[in-house]
Residue, then its C-alpha position, 0 to 999 in steps of 0.5 A: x846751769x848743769x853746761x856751767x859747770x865743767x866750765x867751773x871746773x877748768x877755771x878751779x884747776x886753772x887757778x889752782x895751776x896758777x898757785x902752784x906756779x907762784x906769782x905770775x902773769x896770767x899770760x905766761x902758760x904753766x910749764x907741762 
């Protein structure tokens, strides 16, 4: 249980860089 946790974490923040991307596929990466 504790191991799954960062791993929530960086789905949250993926999603949430998804978001802020607008509506893409999730094969094209985020711009950095």
């Amino acid at each position: 249980m504790v191991r799954a946790i960062p791993a929530i974490a960086v789905l949250l923040i993926a999603v949430m860089l998804l978001f802020m991307q607008g509506n893409r596929p999730f094969m094209v990466p985020p711009g950095f």
